[in-house]
Each structure stands twice: as C-alpha cells, then as structure tokens.
C-alpha positions as CSV (number, residue, x, y, z in Angstrom):
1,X,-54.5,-45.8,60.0
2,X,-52.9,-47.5,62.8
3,X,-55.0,-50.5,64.6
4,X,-57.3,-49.6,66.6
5,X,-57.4,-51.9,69.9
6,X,-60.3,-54.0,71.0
7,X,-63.1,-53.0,72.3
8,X,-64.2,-54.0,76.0
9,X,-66.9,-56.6,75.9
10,X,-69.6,-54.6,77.9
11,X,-68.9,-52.0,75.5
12,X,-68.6,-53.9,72.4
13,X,-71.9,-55.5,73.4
14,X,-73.2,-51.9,73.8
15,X,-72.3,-50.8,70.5
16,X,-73.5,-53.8,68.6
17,X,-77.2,-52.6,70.2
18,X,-76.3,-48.7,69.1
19,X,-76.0,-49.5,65.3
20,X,-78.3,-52.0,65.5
21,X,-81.0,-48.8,66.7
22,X,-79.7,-46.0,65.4
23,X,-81.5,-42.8,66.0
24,X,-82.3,-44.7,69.7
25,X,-81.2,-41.4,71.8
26,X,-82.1,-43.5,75.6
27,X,-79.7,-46.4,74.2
28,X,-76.8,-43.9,73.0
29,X,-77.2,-42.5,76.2
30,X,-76.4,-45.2,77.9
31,X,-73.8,-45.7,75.6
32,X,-72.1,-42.5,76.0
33,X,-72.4,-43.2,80.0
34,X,-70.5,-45.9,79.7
35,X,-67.7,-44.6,77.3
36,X,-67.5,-41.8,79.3
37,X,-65.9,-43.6,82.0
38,X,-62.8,-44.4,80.0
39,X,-59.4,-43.5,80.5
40,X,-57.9,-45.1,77.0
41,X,-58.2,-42.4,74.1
42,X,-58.0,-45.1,71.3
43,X,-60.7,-47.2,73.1
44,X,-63.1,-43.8,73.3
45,X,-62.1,-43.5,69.4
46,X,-62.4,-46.9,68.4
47,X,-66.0,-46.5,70.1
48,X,-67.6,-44.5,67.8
49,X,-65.6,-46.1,64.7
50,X,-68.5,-46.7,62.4
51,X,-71.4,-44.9,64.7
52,X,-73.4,-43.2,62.5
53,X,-74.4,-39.4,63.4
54,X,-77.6,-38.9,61.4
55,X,-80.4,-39.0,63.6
56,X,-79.3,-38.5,66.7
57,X,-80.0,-34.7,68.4
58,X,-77.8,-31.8,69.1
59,X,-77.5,-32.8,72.7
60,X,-76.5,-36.3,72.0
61,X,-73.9,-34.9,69.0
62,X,-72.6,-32.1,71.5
63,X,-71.5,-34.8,74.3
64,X,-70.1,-36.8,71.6
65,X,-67.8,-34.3,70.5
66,X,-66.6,-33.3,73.5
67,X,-65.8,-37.1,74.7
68,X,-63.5,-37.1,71.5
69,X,-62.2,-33.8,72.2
70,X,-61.3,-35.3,75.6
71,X,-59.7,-38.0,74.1
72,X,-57.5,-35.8,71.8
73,X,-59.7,-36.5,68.4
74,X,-59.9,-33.0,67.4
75,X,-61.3,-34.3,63.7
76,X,-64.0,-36.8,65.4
77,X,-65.2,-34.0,67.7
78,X,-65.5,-31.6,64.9
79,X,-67.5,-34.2,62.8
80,X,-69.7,-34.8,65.2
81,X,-70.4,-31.4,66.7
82,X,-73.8,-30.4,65.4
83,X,-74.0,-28.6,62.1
84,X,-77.2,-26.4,61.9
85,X,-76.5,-23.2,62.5
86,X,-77.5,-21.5,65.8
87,X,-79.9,-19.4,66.5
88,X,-80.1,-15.8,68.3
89,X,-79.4,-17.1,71.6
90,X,-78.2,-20.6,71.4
91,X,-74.8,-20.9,71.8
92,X,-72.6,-19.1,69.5
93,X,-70.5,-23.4,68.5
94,X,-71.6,-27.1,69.7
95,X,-68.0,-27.0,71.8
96,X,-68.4,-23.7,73.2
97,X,-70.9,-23.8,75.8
98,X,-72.5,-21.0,77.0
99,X,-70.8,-18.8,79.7
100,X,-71.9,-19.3,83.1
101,X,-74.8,-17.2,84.2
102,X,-73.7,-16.5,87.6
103,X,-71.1,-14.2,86.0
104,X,-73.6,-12.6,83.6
105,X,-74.5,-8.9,84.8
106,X,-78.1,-7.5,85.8
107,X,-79.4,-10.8,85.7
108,X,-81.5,-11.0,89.1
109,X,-84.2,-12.9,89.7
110,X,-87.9,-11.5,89.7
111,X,-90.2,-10.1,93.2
112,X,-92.1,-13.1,91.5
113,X,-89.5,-15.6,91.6
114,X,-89.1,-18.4,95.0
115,X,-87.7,-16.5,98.0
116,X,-85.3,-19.1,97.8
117,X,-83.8,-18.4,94.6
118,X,-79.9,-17.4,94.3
119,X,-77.5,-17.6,91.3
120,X,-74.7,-18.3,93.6
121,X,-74.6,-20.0,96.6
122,X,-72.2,-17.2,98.4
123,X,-69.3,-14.9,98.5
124,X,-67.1,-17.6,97.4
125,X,-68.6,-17.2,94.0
126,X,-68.0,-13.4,93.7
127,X,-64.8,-12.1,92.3
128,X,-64.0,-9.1,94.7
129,X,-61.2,-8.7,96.8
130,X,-60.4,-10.4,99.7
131,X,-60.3,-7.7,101.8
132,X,-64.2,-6.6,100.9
133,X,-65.9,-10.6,101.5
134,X,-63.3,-10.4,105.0
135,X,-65.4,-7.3,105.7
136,X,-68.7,-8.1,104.3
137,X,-68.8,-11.5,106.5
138,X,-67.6,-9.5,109.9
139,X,-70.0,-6.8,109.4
140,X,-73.1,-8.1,108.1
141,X,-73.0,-11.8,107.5
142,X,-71.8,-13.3,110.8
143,X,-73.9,-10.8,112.9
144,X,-77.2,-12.0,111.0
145,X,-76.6,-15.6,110.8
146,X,-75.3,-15.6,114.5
147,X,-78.5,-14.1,115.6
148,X,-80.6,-16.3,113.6
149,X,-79.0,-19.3,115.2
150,X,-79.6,-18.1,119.0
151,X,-83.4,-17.9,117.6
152,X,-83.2,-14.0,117.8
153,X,-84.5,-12.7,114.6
154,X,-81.6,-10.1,113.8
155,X,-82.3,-6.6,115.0
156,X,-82.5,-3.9,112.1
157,X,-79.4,-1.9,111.7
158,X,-79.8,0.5,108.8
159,X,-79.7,-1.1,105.1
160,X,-76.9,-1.8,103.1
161,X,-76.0,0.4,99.6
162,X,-73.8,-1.8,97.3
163,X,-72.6,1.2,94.8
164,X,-70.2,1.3,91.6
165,X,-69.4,1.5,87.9
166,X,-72.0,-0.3,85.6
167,X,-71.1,-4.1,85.1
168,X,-69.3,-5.3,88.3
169,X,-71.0,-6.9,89.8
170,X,-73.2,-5.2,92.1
171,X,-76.6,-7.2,91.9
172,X,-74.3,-11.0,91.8
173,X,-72.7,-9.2,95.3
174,X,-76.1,-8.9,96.6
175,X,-77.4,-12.3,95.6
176,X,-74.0,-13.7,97.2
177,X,-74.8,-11.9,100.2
178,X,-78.4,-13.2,100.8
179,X,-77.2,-16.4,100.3
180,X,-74.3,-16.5,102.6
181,X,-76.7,-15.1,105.1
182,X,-79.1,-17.6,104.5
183,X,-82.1,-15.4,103.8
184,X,-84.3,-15.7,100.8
185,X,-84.4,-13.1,98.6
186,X,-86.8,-10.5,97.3
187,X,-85.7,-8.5,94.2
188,X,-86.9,-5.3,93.1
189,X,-86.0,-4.0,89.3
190,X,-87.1,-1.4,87.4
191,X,-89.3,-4.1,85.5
192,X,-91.6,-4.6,88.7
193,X,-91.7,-0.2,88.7
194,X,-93.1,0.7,84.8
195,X,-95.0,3.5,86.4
196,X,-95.4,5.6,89.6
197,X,-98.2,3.9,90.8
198,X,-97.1,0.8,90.0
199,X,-94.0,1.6,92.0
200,X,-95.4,2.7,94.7
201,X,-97.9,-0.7,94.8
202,X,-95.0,-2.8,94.5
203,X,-92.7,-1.1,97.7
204,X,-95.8,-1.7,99.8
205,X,-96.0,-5.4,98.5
206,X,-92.5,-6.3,98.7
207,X,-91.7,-4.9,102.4
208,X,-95.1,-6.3,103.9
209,X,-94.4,-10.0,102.5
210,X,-90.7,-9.8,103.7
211,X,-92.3,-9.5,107.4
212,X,-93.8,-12.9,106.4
213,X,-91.3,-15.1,105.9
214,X,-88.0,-14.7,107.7
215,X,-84.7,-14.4,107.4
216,X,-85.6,-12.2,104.1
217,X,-83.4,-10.3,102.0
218,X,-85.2,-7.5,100.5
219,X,-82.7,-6.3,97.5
220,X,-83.5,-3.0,95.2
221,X,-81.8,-3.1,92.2
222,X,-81.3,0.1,90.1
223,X,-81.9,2.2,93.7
224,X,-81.5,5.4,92.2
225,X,-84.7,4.7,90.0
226,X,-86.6,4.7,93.5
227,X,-85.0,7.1,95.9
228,X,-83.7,9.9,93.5
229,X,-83.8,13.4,94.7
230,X,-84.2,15.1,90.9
231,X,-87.1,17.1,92.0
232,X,-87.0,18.9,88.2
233,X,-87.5,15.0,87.0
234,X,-90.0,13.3,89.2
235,X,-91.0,15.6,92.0
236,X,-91.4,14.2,95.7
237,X,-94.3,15.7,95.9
238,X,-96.1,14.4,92.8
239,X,-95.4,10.8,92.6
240,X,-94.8,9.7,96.5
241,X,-92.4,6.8,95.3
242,X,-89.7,8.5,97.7
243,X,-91.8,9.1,100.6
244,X,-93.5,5.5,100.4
245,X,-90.1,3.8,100.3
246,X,-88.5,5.9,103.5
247,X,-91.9,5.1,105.2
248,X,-91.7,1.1,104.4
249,X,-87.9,1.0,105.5
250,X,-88.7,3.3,108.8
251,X,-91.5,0.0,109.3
252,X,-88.1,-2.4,109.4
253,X,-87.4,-0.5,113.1
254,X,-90.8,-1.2,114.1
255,X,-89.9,-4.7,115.3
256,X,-89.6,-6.8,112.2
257,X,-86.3,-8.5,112.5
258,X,-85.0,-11.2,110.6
259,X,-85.2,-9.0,107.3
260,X,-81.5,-7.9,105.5
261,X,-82.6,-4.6,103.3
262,X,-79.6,-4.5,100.0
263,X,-79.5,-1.8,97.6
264,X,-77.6,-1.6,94.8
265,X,-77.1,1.7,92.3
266,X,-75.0,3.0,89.7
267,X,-75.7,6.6,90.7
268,X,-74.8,7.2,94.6
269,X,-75.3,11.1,93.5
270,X,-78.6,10.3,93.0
271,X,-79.8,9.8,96.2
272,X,-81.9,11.5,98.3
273,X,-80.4,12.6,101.1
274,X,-83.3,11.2,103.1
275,X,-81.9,7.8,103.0
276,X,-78.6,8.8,104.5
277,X,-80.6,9.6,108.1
278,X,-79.8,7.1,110.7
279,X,-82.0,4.0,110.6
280,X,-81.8,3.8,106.8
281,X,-79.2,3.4,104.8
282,X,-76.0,3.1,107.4
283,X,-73.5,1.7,105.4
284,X,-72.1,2.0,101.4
285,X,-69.9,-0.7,100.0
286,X,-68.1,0.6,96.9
287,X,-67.4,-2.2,94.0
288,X,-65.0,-0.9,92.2
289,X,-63.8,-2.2,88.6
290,X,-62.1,-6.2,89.5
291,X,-58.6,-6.0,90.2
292,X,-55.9,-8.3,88.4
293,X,-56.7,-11.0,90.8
294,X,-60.3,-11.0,90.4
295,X,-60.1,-10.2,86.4
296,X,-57.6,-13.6,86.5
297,X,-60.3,-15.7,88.1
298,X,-63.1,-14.2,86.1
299,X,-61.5,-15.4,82.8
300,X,-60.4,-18.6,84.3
301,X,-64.6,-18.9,85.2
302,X,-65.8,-17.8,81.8
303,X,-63.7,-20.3,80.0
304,X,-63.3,-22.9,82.3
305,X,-66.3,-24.7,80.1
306,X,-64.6,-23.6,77.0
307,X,-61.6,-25.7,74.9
308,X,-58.1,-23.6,75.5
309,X,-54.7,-23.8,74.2
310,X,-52.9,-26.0,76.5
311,X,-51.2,-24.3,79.2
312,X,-53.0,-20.9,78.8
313,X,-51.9,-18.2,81.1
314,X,-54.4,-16.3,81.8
315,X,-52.5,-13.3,84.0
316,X,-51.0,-11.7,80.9
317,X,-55.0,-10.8,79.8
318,X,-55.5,-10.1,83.6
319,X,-52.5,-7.7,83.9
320,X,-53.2,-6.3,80.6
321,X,-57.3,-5.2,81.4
322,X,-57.0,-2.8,84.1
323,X,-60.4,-0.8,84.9
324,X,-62.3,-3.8,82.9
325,X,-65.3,-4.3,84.3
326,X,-66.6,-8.0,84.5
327,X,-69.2,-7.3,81.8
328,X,-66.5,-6.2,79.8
329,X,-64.5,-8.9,80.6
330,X,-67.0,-11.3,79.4
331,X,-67.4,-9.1,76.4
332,X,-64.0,-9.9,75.6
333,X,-64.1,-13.6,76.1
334,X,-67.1,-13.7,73.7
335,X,-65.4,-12.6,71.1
336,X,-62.5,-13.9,71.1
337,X,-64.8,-17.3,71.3
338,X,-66.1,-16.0,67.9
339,X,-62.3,-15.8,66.7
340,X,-61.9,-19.1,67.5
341,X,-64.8,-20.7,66.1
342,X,-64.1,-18.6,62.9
343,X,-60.3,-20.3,62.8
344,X,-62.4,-23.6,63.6
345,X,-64.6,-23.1,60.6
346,X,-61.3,-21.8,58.4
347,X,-59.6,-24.7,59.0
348,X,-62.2,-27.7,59.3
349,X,-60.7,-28.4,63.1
350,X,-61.4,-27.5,66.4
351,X,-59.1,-24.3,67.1
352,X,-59.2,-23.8,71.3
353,X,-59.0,-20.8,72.5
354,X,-55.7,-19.0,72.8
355,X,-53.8,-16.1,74.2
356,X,-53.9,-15.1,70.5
357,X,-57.2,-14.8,70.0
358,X,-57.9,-13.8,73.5
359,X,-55.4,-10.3,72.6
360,X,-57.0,-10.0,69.1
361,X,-60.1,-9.9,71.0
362,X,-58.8,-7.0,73.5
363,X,-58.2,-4.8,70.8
364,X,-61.6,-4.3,70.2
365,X,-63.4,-4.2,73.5
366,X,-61.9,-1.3,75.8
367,X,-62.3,-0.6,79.8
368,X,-66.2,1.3,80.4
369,X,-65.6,2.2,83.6
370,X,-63.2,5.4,83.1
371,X,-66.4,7.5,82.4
372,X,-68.0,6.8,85.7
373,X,-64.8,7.0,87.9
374,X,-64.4,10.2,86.3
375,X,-68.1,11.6,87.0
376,X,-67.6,9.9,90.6
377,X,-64.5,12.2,91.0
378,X,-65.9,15.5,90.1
379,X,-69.3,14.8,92.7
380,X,-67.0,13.7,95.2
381,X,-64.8,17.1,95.1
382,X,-67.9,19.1,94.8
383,X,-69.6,17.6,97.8
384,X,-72.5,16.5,96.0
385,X,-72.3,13.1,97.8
386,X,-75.0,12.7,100.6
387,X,-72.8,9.9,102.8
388,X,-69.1,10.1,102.9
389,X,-68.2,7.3,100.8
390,X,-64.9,6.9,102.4
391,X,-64.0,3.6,100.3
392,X,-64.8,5.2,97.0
393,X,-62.3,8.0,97.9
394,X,-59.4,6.0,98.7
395,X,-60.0,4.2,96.0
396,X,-59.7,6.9,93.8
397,X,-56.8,8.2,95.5
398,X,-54.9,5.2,94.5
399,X,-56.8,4.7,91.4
400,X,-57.2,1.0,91.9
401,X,-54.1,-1.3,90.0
C-alpha cells in the first residue's frame, strides 16, 4: 500500500481526540467538518486510516462515505456506508439519497399547512417548456405581483384550470405559480372532501379565510372531484358540492382582490359546464407529457444527489422516453437505482449509476400517458369539452416530440 502523506496538524490533532472518543458523534462531527474542506484525496483517506466505524450512527456513516466517495475511495465509502438494512421508506442505499421531493407527484401541502408553505420557490423549478412559464409569467404572474406592488390588491379575473395526463406535474405547476406570485397557498385535496358534507364545510372554510390574509392562492387539487357534472354519480341537486363551490368563487367578484384561484384536474371532461361561464374559470393551461428538454433536466434533477458513471449523458434516456410522464420518469430512475445498488451489493463496491442500468431500467417502466391522450382525443372530436382547450388541440395535432 503506497504511503500515505502526513496528516495536517489541526487535523491530526483532531483525530487523535476522535479515537481517543469514539462513538463521540458532536466531536466526529466536527471532524468530518473539517475534512470536508479538503482538496487532497490521500489526505481525506489517510483521515479516516484507523477510525473505527462501530458506534457511530447512520447519519455520521452516510457522510463518511460519501467524503471517500468524493475523494475516489470507492472501497472506504462502501465500508463505511451503513449496513442495516432499510426500512419501507428510508432510502432504498446509504449513497443513494432520496430523490428530491419537489419532483415527487401529488405531493401538496395540506388546507392545514402554513399559507406560506411551497415545495418550490417558482417556475424556475418546474420542468415545462419555455414557451408555457414565458406565458404563464405575462398572463398571470406579472399582472398580480405588479398590482400587489402599486398597493392595489389584484382585481379578480376568472380562475386558472391547470389540466393534463396523470403525473406531470400539474399540482408542482401550481405550487410554482403561487410562489412566483408571491401569494401563500391554500390547498384543497380530496383528503380535506371524505364526504359531501364535509366538502361542502371545507369550500366555505377555505374561500372565507383566503379573504383574510392576502395575496392568497387558493389551489383545488383533483378539481373534477368537486365540480363534476355526472348527475347519474353525485347529483347537483343532492349533495350541493357544485352549487356551493360556483357560489364561493362568484364571492371572489364581490370585491375580494388579492386572492389567485388554481385548479388542477386530470379529467377536463368532467367539468360542469357552469364553471366555464365568464367570471369563473377564464383560462385552461394544458400540461402535456415533458418534452425531451424537460425529460433531460428532470433526470439530471433526480440524480443529481445520486453517484453516476462519469460523463453520463443523459439525452440518449431523454430522446429515448417520449410521452413519459415525470412520475414515470422518476419511476425509471428508481429502478434503475435498485440495479445499481444490486451491482453494488454483487460486487462488494460502489457501482454508480450508468446509462446501462439507466436502459435496463427503461425496459421495464413504459410511457402512461398514451391512454389519456387517447381518451382526450375522442372528447375533443365529440365536442364533449365545455371550453375550447385550444392548447390541448394543437398539441395533439402535432402529437408533442
């Protein structure tokens, strides 16, 4: 084994403390801190030369092994990464972190949750075109924050229907939105709706505290749950979730401003056409499935906390996943993460993640979003569509990339 080089006194006086209290997670902490900051990969290895790992806790063993891996010690990393094995919900290996929430579907926050509360801080954070976040800042954004800045609450002007295939990212749009329009945000999910009643409670809730605190965001996930127009299924006229809703929105007009009303549905076809009147619901914003652009920067975000291959290319997986959504997307990265540790565990090494695993991975998670496109189609010919929906036809007359 070649010499390893001396070790800098600061840290060589750190480390002398370390063994000399093991288990001592504030002190290793410190320690780590300070080994951290080095540049020389035999230094970082010569650093833990002789450190014991019993006693010490996952967290401390995680950062460990990732300071080697940094350093190019693929065999230290992997003896230190913790070895008990996970459980349901921890992550799936020590050096694979979890994925990044933001880009998680159907993961908005609670009515309950601090009006402040957003999973990204704005459009910059979505992967969408750059055509759609051009539009969405010229049409809604700049028009609300520039009348919140001349201390004119912004006048109502009709809600905002954020439509598409399950898994793109309708609900992260909408969090993006509030945020870029600094507004705090008030969610509405089908957990908050368990029964008519309960439904109905909760509109009347949610639209008279918006009027309390501006600039609000008032988002309804799963819309069609709410403003469906299945009479056979629920009835107007015997649960009232319809009417209440249309009568809380009309209330927006009645001189609250400051308050941004987002929608977001799976079902467009499923609307009553009540909401369509003038007022309401005055514009639709189609997500469609991510485009190779945005499926390229989606990976890049759902490994970016992940070991790759060196020099990973990411646009053949991009140009290969047309009419992925982004939940599929991450569906495929989680599994080829589970190829990866299982080479890792095969071969007693840390195996990054590779184009390899990455392609093994796409043969077994297809596209979901051909079923929808298709049903979209048919209610679009057949005029079952209460708005126009102009962007969802010209997508599908190009049928997207």
């Amino acid at each position: 084994m070649p010499q390893r080089p001396p070790l800098p006194d600061d840290l060589k006086e750190l480390k002398t403390m370390v063994l000399a209290a093991p288990e001592a997670e504030a002190l290793m902490t410190a320690y780590l801190t300070l080994v951290g900051r080095c540049r020389d990969s035999q230094i970082i290895r010569a650093a833990f030369d002789g450190v014991p790992k019993e006693g010490y806790s996952n967290q401390i063993r995680d950062r460990v092994s990732k300071i080697l891996l940094a350093a190019d010690d693929a065999y230290g990393a992997a003896h230190w990464a913790p070895s008990q094995v996970p459980s349901d919900g921890d992550n799936v290996y020590p050096l694979f972190p979890a994925l990044p929430p933001g880009l998680a579907q159907g993961d908005a926050p609670g009515a309950d949750e601090p009006a402040d509360s957003h999973p990204v801080a704005g459009l910059a954070d979505v992967a969408a075109p750059a055509s759609l976040k051009t539009r969405l800042r010229r049409e809604i954004v700049g028009p609300f924050r520039d009348a919140a800045q001349d201390g004119h609450p912004p006048a109502p002007e009709g809600g905002v229907l954020i439509y598409g295939p399950p898994g793109c990212g309708k609900t992260t749009l909408a969090q993006a939105l509030a945020a870029e329009c600094g507004a705090g945000l008030r969610t509405s999910t089908e957990d908050n709706r368990a029964s008519a009643g309960a439904a109905r409670d909760h509109i009347v809730r949610l639209f008279a505290d918006a009027g309390t605190e501006e600039p609000t965001a008032i988002f309804l996930d799963q819309f069609e749950g709410l403003a469906h127009h299945d009479r056979m299924q629920a009835p107007r006229s015997v649960d009232g979730t319809v009417s209440t809703l249309l009568a809380a929105i009309d209330s927006l007009g009645d001189g609250a401003g400051g308050v941004l009303l987002l929608a977001a549905t799976n079902a467009p076809w499923s609307i009553d056409g009540a909401f369509w009147q003038a007022g309401r619901f005055n514009r639709e914003i189609f997500v469609p499935p991510p485009d190779m652009g945005a499926r390229e920067f989606m990976l890049q975000r759902l490994l970016g906390a992940h070991p790759t291959a060196p020099g990973l290319d990411l646009a053949p997986i991009a140009e290969a996943t047309p009419g992925y959504s982004g939940a599929d997307l991450l569906a495929l990265v989680e599994l080829a993460l589970d190829y990866a540790v299982e080479d890792s565990e095969a071969r007693g090494m840390l195996c990054p993640v590779s184009r390899v695993h990455l392609f093994e991975a796409l043969q077994d998670v297809p596209a979901t979003t051909g079923a929808w496109l298709a049903r979209a189609r048919t209610e679009l010919k057949q005029g079952r569509l209460g708005a126009p929906f102009d962007d969802l036809a010209a997508y599908l007359l190009g049928e997207g990339d």
